[in-house]
The first five atom37 places (N, CA, C, CB, O) and aatype in JSON, in Angstrom:
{
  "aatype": [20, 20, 20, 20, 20, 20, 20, 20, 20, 20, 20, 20, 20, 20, 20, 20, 20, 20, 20, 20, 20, 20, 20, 20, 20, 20, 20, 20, 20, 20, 20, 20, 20],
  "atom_mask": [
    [1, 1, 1, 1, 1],
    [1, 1, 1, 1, 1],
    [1, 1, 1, 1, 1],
    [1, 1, 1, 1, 1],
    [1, 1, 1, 1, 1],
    [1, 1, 1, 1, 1],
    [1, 1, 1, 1, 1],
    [1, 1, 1, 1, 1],
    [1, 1, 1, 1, 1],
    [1, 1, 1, 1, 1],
    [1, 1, 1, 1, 1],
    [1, 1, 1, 1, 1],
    [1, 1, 1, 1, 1],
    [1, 1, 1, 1, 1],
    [1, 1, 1, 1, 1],
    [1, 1, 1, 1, 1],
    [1, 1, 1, 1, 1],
    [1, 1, 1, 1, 1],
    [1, 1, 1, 1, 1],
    [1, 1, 1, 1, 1],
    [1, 1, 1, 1, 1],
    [1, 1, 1, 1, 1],
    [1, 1, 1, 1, 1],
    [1, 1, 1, 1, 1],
    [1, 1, 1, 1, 1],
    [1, 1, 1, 1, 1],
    [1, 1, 1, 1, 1],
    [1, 1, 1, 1, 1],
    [1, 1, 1, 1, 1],
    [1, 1, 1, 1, 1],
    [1, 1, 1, 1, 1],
    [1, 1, 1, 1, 1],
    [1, 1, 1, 1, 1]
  ],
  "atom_positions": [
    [[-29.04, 130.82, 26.43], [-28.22, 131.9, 27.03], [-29.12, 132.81, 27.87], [-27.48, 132.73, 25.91], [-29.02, 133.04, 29.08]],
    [[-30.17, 133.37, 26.83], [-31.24, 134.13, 27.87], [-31.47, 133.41, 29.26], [-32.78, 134.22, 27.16], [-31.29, 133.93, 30.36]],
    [[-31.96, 131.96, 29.0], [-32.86, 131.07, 30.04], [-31.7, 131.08, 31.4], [-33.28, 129.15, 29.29], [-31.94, 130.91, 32.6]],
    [[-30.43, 131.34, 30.72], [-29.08, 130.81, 32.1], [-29.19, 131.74, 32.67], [-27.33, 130.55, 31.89], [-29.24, 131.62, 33.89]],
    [[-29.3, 133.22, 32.01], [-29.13, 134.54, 32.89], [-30.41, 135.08, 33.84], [-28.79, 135.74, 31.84], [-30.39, 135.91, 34.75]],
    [[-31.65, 134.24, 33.25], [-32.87, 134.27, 34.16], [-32.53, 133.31, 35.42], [-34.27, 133.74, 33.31], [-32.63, 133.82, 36.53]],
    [[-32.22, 132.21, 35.35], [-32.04, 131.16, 36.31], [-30.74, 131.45, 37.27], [-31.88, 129.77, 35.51], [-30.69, 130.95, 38.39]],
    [[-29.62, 132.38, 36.72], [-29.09, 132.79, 37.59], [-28.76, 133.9, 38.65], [-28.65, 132.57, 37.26], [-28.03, 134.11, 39.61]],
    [[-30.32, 134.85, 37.42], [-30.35, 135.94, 38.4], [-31.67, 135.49, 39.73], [-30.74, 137.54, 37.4], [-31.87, 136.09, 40.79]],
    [[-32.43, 134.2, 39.18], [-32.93, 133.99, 40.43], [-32.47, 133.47, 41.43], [-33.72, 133.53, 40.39], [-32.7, 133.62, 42.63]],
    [[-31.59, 132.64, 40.72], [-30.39, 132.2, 42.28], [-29.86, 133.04, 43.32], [-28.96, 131.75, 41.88], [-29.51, 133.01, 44.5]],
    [[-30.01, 134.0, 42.08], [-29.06, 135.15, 43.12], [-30.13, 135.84, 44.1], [-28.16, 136.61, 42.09], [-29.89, 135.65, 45.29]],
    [[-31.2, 136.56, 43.84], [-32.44, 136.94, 43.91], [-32.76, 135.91, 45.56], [-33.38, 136.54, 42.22], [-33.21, 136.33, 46.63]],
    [[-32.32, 134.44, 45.18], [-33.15, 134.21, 46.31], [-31.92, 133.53, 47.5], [-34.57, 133.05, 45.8], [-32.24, 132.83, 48.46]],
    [[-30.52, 133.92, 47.18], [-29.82, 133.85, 48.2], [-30.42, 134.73, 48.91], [-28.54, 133.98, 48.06], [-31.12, 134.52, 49.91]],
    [[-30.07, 136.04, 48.26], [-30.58, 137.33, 49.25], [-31.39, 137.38, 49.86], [-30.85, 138.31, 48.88], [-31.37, 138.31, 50.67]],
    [[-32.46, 136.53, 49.87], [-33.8, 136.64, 50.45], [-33.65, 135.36, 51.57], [-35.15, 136.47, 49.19], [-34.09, 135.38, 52.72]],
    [[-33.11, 134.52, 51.08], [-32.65, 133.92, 52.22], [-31.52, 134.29, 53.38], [-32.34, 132.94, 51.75], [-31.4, 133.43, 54.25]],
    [[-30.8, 135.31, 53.48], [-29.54, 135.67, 53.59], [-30.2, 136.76, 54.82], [-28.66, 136.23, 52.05], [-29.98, 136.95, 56.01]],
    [[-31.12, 137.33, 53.77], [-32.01, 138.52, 54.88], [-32.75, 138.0, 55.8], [-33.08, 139.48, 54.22], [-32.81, 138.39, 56.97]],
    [[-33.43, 136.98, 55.26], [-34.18, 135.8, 56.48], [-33.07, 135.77, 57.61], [-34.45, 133.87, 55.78], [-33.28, 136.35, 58.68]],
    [[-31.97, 135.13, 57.38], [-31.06, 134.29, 58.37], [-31.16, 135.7, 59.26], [-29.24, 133.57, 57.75], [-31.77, 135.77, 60.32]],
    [[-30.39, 136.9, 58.58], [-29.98, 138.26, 59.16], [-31.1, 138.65, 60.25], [-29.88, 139.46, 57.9], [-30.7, 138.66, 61.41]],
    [[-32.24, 138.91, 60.06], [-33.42, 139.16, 60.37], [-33.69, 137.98, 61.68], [-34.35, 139.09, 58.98], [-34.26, 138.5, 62.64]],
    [[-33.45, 136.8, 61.82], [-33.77, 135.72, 62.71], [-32.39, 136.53, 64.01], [-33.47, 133.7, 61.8], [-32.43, 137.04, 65.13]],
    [[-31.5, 136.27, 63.13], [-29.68, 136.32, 64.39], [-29.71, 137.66, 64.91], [-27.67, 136.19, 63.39], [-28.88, 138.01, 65.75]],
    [[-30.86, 138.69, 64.33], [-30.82, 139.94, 64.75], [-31.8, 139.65, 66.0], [-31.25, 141.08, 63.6], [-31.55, 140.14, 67.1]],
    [[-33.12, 138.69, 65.75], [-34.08, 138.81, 66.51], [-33.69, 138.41, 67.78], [-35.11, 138.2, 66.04], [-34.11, 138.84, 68.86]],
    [[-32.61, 137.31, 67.51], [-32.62, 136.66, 68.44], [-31.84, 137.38, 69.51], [-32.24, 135.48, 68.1], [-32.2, 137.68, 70.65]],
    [[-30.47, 137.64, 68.76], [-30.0, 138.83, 69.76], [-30.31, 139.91, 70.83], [-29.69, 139.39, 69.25], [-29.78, 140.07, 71.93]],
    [[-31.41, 140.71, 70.15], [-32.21, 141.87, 70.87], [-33.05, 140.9, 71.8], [-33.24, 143.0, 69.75], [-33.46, 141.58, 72.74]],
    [[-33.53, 139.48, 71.94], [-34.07, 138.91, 72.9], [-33.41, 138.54, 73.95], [-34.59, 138.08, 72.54], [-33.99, 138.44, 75.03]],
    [[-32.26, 138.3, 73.84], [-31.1, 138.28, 74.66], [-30.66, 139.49, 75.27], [-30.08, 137.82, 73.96], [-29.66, 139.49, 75.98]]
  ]
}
């Protein structure tokens, strides 16, 4: 039970970090435009 709520708060943990990546790229790209 512990081990599920670690593994799913890293899931979550690393949408966001991927999510901010994407955000961060579609922003860059924009202002280059």
């Amino acid at each position: 039970m512990r081990k599920a709520t670690r593994d799913k708060a890293t899931k979550i943990l690393a949408c966001i970090i991927v999510l901010m990546m994407v955000i961060g790229l579609f922003e860059g790209f924009i202002l280059r435009n």
